[in-house]
KEKE-3310 file (N, C-alpha, C; in steps of 0.2 Angstrom, whole numbers, plus 5000, padded with zeros to 4 digits):
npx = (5526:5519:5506:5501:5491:5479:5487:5500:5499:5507:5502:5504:5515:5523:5520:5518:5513:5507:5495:5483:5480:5469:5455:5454:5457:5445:5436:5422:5421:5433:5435:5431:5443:5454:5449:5448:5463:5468:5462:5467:5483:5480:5476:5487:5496:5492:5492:5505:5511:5508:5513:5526:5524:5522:5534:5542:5538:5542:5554:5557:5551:5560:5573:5573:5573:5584:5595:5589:5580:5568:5563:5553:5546:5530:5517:5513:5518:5522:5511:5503:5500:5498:5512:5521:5526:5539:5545:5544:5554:5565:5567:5570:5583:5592:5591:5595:5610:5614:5614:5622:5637:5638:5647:5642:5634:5626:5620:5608:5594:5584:5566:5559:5545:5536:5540:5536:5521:5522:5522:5510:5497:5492:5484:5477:5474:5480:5475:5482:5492:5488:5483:5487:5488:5487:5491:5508:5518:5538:5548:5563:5573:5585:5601:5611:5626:5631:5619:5610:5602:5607:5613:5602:5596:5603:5605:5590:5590:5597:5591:5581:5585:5580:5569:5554:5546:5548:5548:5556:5556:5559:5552:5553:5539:5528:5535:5536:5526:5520:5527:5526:5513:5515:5524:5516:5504:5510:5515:5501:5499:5508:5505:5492:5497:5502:5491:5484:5489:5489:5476:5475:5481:5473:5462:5466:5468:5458:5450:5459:5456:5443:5441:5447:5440:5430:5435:5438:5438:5444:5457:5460:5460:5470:5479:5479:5483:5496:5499:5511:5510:5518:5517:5504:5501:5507:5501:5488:5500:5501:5490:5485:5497:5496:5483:5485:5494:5489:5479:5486:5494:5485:5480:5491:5493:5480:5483:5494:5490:5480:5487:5493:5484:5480:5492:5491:5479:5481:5493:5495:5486:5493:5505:5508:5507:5512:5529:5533:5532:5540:5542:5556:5571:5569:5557:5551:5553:5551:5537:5535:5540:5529:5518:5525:5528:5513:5513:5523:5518:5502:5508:5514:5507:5497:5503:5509:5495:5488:5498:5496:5482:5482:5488:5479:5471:5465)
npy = (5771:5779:5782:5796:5794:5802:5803:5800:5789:5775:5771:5756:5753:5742:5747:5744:5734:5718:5724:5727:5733:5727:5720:5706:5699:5701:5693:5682:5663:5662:5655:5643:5639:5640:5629:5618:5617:5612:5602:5594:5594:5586:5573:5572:5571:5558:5550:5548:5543:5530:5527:5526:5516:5505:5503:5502:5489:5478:5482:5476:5463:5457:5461:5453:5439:5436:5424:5415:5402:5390:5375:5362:5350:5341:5336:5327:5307:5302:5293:5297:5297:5301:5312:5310:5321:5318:5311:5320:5328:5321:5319:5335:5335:5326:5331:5343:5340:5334:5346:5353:5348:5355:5367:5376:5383:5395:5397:5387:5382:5376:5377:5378:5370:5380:5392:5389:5390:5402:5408:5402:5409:5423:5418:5407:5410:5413:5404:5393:5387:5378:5368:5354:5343:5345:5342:5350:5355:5352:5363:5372:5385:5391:5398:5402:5404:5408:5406:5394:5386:5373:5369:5368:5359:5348:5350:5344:5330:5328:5328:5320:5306:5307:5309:5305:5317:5329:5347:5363:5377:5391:5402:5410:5411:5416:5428:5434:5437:5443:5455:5461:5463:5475:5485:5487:5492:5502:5511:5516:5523:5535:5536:5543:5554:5561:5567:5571:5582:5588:5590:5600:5612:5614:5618:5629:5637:5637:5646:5658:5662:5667:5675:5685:5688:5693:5705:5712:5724:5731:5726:5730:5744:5747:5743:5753:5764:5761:5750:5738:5719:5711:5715:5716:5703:5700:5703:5695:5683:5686:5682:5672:5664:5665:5660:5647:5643:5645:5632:5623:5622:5618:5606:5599:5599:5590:5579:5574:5571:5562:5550:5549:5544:5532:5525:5523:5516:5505:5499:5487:5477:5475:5471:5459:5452:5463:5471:5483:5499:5514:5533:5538:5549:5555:5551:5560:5574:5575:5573:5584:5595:5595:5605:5615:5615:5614:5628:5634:5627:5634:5647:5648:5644:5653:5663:5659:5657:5670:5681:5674:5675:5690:5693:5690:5699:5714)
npz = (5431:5447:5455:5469:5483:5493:5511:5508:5503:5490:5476:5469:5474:5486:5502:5515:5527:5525:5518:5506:5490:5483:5487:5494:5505:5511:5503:5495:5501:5507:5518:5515:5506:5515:5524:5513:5511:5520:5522:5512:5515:5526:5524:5514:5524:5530:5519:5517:5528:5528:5518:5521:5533:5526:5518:5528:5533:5523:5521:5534:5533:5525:5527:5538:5537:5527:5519:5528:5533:5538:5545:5544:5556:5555:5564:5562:5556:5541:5538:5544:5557:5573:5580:5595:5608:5614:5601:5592:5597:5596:5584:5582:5586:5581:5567:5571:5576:5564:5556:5562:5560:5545:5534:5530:5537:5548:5559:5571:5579:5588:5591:5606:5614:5620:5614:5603:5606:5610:5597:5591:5599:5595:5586:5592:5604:5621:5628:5624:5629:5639:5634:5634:5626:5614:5600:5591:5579:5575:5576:5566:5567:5555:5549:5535:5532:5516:5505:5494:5478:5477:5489:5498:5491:5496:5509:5509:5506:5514:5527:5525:5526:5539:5543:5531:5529:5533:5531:5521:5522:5512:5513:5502:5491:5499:5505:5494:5488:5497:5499:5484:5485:5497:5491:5479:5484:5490:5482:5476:5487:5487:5474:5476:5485:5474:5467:5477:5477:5466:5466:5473:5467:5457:5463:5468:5459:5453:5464:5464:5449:5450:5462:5451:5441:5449:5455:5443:5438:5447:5445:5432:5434:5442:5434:5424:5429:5434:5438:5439:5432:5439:5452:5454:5455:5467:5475:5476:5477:5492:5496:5494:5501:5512:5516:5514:5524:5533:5532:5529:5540:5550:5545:5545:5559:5562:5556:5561:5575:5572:5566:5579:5587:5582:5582:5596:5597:5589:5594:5602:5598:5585:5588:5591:5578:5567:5562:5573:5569:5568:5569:5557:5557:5543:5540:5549:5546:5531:5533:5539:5532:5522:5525:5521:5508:5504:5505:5497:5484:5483:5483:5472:5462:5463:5457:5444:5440:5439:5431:5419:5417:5418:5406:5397:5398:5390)
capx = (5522:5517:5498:5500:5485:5480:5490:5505:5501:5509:5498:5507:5522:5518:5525:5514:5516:5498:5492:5482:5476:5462:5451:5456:5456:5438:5433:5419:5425:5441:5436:5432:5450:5457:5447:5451:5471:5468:5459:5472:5485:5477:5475:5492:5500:5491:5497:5513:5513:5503:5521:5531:5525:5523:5541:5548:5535:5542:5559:5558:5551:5564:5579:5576:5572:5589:5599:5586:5575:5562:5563:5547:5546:5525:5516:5511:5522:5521:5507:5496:5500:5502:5519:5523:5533:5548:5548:5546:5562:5570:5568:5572:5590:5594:5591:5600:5617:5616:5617:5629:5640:5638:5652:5638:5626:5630:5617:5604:5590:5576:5562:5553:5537:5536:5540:5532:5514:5520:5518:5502:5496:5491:5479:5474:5473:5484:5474:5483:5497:5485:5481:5494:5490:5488:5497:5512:5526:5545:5552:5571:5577:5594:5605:5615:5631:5627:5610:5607:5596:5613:5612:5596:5595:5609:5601:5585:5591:5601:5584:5576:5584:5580:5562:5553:5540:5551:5545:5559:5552:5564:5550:5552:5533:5526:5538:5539:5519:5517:5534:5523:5509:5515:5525:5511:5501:5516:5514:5496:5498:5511:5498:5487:5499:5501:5484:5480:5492:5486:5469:5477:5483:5466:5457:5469:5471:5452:5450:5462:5452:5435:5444:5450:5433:5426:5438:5441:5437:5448:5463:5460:5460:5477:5484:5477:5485:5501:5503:5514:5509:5521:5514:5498:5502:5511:5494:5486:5501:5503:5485:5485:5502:5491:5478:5488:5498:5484:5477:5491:5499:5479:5479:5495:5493:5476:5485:5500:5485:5476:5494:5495:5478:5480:5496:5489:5473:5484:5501:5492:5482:5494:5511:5510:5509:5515:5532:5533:5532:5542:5544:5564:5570:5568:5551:5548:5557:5547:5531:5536:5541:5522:5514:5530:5527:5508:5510:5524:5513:5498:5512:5517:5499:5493:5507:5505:5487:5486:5500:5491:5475:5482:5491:5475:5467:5467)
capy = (5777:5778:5788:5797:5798:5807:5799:5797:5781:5776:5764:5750:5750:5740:5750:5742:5725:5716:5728:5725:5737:5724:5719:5700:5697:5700:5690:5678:5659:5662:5651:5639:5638:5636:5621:5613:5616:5610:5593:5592:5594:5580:5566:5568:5569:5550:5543:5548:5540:5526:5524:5523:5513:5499:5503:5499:5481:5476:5481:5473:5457:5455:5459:5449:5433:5435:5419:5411:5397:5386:5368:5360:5343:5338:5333:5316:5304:5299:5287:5300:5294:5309:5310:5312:5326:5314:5307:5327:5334:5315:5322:5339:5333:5322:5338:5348:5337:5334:5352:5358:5347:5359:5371:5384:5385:5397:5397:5385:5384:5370:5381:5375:5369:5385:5396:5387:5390:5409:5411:5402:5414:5426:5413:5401:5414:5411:5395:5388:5383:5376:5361:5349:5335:5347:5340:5356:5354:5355:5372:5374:5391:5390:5403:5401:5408:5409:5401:5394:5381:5366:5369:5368:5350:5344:5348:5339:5326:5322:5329:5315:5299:5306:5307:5308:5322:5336:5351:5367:5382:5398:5411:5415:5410:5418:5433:5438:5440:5450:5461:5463:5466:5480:5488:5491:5498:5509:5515:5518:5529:5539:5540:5546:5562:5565:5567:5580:5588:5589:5594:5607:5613:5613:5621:5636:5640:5640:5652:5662:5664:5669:5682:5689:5688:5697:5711:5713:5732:5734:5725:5734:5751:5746:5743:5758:5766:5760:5744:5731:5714:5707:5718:5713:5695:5697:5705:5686:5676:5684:5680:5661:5660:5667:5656:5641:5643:5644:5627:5616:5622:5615:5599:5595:5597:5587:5573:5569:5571:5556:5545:5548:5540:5526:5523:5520:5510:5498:5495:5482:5473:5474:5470:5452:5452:5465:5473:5489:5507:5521:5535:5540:5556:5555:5553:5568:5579:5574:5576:5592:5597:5595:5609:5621:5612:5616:5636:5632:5625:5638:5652:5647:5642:5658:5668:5658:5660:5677:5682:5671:5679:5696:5692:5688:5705:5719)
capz = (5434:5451:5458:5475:5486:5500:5515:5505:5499:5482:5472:5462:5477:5492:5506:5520:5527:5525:5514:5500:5487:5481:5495:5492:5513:5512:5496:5499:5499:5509:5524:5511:5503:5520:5522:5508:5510:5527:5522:5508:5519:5530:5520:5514:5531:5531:5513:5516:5534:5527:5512:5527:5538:5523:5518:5534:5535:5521:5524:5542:5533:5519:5530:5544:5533:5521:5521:5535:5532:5543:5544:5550:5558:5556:5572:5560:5550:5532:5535:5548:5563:5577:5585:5604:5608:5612:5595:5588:5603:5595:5576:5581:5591:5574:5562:5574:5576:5558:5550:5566:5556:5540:5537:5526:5543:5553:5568:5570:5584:5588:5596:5611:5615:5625:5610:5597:5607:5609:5590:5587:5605:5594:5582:5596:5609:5628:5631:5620:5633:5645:5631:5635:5623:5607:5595:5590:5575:5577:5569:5569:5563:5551:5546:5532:5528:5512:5504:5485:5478:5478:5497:5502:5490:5497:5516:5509:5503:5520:5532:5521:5528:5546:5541:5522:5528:5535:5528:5522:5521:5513:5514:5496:5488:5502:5504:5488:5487:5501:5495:5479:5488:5500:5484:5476:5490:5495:5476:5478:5492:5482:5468:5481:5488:5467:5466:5484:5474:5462:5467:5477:5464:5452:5468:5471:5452:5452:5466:5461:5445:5452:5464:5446:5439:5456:5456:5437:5436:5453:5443:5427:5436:5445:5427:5420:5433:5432:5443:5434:5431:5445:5460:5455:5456:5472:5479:5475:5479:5496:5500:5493:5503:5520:5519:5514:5529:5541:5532:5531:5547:5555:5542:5549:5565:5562:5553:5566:5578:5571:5567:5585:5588:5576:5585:5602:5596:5587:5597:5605:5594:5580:5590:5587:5569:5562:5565:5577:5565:5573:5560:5558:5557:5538:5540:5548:5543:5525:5536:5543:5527:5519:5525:5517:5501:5502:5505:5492:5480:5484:5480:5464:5456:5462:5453:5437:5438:5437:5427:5413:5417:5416:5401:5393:5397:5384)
cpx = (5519:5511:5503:5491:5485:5482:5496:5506:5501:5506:5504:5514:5518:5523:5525:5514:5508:5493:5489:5478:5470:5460:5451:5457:5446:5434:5429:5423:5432:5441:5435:5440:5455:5456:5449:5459:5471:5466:5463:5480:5486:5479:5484:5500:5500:5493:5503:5515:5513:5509:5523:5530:5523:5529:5544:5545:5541:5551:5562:5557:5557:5573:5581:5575:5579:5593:5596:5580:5571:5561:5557:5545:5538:5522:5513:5516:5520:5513:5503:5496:5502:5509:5518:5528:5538:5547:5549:5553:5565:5573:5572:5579:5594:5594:5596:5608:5618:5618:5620:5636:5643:5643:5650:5632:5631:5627:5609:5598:5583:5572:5558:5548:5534:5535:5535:5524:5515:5519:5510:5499:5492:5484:5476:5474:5478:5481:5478:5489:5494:5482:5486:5496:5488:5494:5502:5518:5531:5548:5558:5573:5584:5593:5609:5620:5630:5621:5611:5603:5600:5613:5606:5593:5598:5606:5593:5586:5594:5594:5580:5576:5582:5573:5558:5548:5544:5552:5552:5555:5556:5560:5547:5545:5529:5526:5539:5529:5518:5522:5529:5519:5510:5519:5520:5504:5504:5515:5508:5496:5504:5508:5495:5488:5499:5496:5480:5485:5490:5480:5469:5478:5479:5462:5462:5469:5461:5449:5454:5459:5447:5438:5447:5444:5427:5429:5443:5440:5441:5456:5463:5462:5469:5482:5484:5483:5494:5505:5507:5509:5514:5519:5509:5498:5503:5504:5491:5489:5503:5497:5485:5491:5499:5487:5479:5491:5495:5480:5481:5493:5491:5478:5486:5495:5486:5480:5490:5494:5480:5483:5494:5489:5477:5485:5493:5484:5475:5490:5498:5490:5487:5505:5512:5513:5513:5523:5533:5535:5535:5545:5555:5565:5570:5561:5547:5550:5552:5541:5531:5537:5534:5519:5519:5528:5520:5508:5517:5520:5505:5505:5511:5510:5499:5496:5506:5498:5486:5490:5497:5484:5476:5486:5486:5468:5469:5470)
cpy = (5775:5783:5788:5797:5800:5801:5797:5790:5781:5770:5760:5750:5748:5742:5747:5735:5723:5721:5728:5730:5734:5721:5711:5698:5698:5696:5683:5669:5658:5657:5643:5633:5633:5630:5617:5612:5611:5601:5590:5589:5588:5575:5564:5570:5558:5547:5546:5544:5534:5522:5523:5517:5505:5497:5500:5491:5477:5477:5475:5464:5453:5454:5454:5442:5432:5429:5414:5406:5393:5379:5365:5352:5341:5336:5327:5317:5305:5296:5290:5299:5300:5308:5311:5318:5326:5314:5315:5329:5327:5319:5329:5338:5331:5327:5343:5348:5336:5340:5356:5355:5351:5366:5378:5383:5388:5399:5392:5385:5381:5376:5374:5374:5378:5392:5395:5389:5398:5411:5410:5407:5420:5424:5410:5405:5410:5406:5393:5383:5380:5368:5357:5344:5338:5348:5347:5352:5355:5359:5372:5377:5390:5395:5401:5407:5413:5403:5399:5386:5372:5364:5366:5360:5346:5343:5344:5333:5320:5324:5323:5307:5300:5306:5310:5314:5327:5341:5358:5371:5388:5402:5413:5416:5418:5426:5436:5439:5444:5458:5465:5466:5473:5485:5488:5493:5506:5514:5518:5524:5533:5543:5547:5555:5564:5569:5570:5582:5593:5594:5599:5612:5617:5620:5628:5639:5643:5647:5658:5666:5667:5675:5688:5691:5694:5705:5716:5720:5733:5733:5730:5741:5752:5746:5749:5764:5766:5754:5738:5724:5710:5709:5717:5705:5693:5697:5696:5682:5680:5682:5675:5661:5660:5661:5648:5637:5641:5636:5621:5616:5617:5609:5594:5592:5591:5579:5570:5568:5563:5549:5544:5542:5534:5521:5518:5515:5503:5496:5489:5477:5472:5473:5465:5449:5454:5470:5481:5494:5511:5524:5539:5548:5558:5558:5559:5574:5580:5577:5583:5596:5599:5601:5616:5620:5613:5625:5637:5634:5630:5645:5653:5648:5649:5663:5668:5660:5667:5681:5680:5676:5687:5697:5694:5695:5711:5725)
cpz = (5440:5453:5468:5479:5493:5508:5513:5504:5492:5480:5468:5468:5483:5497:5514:5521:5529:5522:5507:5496:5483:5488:5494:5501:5515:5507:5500:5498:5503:5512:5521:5509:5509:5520:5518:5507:5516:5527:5518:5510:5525:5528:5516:5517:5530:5525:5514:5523:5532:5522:5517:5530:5533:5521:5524:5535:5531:5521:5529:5540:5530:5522:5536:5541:5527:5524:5526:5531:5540:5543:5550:5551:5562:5563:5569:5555:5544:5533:5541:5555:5568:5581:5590:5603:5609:5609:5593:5591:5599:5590:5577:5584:5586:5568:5565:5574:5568:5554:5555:5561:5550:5539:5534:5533:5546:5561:5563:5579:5585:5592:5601:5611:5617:5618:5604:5598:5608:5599:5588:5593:5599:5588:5587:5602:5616:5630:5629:5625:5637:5641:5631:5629:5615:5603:5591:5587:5579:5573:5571:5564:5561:5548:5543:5533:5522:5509:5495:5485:5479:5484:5501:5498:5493:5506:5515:5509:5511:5527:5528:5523:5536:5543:5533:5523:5532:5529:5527:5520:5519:5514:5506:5496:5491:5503:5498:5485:5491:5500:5490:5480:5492:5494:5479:5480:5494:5487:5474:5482:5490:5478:5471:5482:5483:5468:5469:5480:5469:5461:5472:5471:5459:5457:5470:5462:5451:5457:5466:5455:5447:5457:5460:5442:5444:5456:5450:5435:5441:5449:5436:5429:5438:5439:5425:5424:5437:5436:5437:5438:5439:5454:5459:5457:5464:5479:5481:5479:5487:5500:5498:5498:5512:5522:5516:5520:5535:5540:5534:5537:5554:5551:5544:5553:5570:5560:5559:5572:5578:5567:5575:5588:5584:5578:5593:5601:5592:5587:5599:5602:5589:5582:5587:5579:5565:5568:5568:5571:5570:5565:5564:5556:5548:5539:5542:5546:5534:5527:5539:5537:5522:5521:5520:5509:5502:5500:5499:5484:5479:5479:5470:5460:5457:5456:5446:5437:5436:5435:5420:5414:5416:5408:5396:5392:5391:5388)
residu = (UNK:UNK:UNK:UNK:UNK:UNK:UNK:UNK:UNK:UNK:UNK:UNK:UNK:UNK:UNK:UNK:UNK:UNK:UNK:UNK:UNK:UNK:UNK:UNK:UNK:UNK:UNK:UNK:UNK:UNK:UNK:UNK:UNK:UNK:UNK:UNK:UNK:UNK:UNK:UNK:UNK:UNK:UNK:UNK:UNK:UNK:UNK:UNK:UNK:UNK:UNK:UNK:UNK:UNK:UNK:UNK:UNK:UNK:UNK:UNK:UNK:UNK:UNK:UNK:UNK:UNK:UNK:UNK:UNK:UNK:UNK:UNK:UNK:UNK:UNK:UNK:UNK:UNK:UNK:UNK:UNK:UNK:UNK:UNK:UNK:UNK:UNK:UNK:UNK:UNK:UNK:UNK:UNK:UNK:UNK:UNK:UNK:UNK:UNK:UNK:UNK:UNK:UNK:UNK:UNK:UNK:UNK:UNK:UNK:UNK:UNK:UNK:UNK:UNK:UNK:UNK:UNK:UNK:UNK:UNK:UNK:UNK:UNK:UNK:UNK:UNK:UNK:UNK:UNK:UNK:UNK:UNK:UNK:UNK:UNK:UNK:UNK:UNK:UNK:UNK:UNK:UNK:UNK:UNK:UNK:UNK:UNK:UNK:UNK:UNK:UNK:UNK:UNK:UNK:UNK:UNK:UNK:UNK:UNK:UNK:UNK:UNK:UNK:UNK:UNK:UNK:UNK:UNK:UNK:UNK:UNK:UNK:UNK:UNK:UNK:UNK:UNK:UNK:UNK:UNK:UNK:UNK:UNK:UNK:UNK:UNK:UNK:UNK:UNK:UNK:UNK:UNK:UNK:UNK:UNK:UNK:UNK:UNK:UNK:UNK:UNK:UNK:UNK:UNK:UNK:UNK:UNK:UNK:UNK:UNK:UNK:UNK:UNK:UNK:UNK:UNK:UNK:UNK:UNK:UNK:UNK:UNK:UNK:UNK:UNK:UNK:UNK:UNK:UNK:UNK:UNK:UNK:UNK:UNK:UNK:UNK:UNK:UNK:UNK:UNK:UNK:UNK:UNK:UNK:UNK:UNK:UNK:UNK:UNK:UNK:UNK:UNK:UNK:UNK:UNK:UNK:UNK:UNK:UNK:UNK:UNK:UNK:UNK:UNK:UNK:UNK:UNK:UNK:UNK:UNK:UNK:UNK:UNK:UNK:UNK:UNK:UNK:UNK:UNK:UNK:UNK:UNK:UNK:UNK:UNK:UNK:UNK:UNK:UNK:UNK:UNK:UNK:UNK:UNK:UNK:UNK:UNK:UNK:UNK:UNK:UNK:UNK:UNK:UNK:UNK:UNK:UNK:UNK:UNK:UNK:UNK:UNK:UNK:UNK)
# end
């Protein structure tokens, strides 16, 4: 059953584009809701940026370390004594000729004085090459073939008559605590987007309610009158999907906003250490994706919402 009224408008069909038969665009609280889609929307722009860019660390550490180790020849002997940088370039030429020999290595590589002072560079700051007589190890990167624990006794065993204190390093101990560590920080900041979700979720389901509580004589009349339960809903979910649209569409643009600025303030500073973050087209495509999935998520809740609610009415 549909009512005419004067102007040929049919109650309970929506025939008008933006048109709402409950006054739900002027309800107090709206600019509110924005905001809060909007800061929701923000925050998980940055944990889901914040998953990536640990995903790709630990990635970057994990693949560029497979099969590689580190052999480190001491700037002192056994007995303490400091080496010279002949005796260290001696050692490292004697290590070098002995595992070119080797038919499971497949690249090996003494680093330079030159090199070896660009890594500490970032610990001991650019002086560091202008002290000549500061004592620096010999590090020579090997690539295996393949890698197991038979190999790497077997190259100890023979680096051990050139000298007893050369040190091999595979990374594991080290690598596999910071592995564990950034894997449970990348699932942290998962939680996290759970959880704006969540309390998007909470917060639109509640104002939704209090809109139905404010205009509960206007939804009754609509029933009475012959509006179905689905055209009422739609009233709701087209205003939560409105001012869904206008937050997340300004919490995005807020969030890649402040990635961009995060980017700039720590290319520099955080080059040496850590490995460069560029997001792939996954990434954004995901992050571009977040604001749909809010006004999504806003839709839906509303619809539930107020079907339940109107269920519950007499």
């Amino acid at each position: 059953m549909a009512f005419f009224l004067p102007g040929d408008k049919k109650l309970g069909v929506a025939t008008g584009r933006r048109r709402y038969d409950l006054p739900l665009n002027k309800s107090a609280g709206t600019g509110f809701l924005v905001l809060l889609i909007a800061l929701m929307t923000f925050l998980g722009v940055m944990a889901l940026a914040g998953s990536f860019a640990l995903g790709s660390m630990a990635h970057h550490w994990s693949s560029g370390l497979e099969n590689k180790l580190t052999i480190e020849i001491p700037a002192d002997d056994a007995t303490g004594t400091i080496r010279t940088r002949e005796d260290i370039e001696k050692l490292s030429e004697s290590v070098t000729e002995r595992l070119s020999a080797q038919n499971f290595i497949r690249d090996i590589h003494a680093l330079s004085q030159t090199e070896i002072q660009e890594l500490i560079a970032p610990w001991l700051g650019e002086d560091a090459e202008n002290i000549p007589d500061m004592p620096l190890p010999g590090l020579i990167a090997v690539e295996f073939i393949t890698i197991n624990d038979h190999l790497i006794e077997k190259m100890r065993a023979d680096l051990a008559n050139i000298a007893p204190n050369i040190v091999i390093d595979r990374h594991e101990s080290w690598l596999a605590d910071i592995l564990r560590l950034t894997g449970a920080l990348q699932f942290a900041t998962l939680l996290t987007t759970l959880m704006i979700g969540a309390t998007t979720i909470i917060a639109i389901a509640g104002a939704v309610k209090s809109r139905i509580a404010i205009h509960r004589k206007d939804v009754e009349l609509l029933h009475l009158m012959g509006a179905s339960d689905r055209y009422i809903s739609r009233q709701f979910q087209r205003h939560a999907l409105i001012l869904a649209l206008q937050g997340a569409a300004a919490g995005a643009a807020a969030g890649l906003l402040g990635l961009l600025a995060i980017s700039l303030f720590a290319g520099d500073t955080a080059a040496a250490l850590l490995p460069e973050f560029q997001l792939n087209m996954i990434h954004i495509f995901t992050l571009a994706a977040l604001p749909a999935a809010a006004c999504f998520i806003a839709a839906a809740t509303a619809k539930f919402t107020v079907l339940r609610e109107l269920a519950l009415m007499p």
